[in-house]
C-alpha positions as CSV (number, residue, x, y, z in Angstrom):
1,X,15.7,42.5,23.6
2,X,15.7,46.0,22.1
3,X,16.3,44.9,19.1
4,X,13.7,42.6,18.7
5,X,11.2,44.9,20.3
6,X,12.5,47.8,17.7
7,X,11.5,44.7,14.5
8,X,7.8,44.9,16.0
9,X,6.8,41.8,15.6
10,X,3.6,40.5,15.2
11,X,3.8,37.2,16.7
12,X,4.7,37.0,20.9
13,X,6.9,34.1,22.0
14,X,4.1,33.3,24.6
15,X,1.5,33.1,21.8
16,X,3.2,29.7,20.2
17,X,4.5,28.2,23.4
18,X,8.1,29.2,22.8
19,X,8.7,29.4,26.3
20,X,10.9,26.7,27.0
21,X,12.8,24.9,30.4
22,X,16.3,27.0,29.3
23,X,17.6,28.5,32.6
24,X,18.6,32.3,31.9
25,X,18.9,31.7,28.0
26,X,17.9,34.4,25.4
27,X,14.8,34.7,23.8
28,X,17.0,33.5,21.0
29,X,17.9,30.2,22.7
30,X,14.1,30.1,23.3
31,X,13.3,29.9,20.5
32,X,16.1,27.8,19.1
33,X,14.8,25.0,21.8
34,X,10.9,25.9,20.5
35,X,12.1,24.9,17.1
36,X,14.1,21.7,17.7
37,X,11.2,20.7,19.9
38,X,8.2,21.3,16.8
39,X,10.4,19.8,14.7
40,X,10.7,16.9,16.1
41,X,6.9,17.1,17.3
42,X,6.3,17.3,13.9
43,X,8.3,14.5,12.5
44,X,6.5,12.0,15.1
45,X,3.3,13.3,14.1
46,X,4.2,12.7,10.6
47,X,5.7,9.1,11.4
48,X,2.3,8.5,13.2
49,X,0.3,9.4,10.4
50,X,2.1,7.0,8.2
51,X,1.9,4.0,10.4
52,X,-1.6,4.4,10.3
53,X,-2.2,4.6,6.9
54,X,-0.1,2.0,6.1
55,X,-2.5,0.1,8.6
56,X,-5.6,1.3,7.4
57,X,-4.1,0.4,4.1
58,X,-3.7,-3.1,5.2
59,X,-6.4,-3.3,7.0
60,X,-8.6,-2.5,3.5
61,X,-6.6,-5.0,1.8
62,X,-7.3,-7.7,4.0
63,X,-11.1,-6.8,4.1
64,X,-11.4,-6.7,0.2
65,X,-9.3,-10.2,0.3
66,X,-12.2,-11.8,2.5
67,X,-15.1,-10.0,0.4
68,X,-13.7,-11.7,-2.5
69,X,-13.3,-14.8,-0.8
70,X,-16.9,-14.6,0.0
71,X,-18.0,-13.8,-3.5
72,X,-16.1,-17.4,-4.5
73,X,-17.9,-18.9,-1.9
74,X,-21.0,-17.7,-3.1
75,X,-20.5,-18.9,-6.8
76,X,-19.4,-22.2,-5.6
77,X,-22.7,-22.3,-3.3
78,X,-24.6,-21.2,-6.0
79,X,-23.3,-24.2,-8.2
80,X,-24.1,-26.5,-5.0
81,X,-27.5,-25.7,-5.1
82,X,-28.0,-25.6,-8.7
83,X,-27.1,-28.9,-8.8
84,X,-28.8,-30.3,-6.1
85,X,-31.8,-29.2,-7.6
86,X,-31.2,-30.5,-11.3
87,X,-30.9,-34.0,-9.2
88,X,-33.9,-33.5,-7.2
89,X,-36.2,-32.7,-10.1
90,X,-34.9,-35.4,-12.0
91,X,-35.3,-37.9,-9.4
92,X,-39.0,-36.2,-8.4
């Protein structure tokens, strides 16, 4: 612990949450445990965030599949009506 008191750092363990559930370890093992611990915090997160996007993703995809669908159906309605009018005035 001298030593590392002697390096002066700037960062405390107890300002990240190094602290960790090892009975009697060093400050070392500490913080051995605090990185194993963010890094797989930080893989997770990073799996997370994936997932999602590749949902949102999907998600988007599917919306701008049944915005196009609804464009066809509004040529084809267009069409419909078009047509009914050409017969109407001509039967008029």
């Amino acid at each position: 612990m001298a030593i590392i008191a002697n390096l002066n750092l700037d960062v405390q363990p107890h300002q990240v949450g190094m602290y960790s559930p090892i009975p009697d370890g060093t400050e070392l093992d500490h913080i051995h445990d605090a990185i194993k611990r963010y890094t797989r915090n930080r893989d997770t997160c990073l799996r997370l965030a994936e997932i999602s996007r590749n949902d949102a993703q999907s998600a988007l995809d599917t919306a701008e599949r049944w915005e196009s669908q609804a464009r066809d159906e509004s040529e084809l309605l267009h069409k419909a009506f078009t047509r009914k009018w050409a017969i109407e005035g001509a039967q008029a």
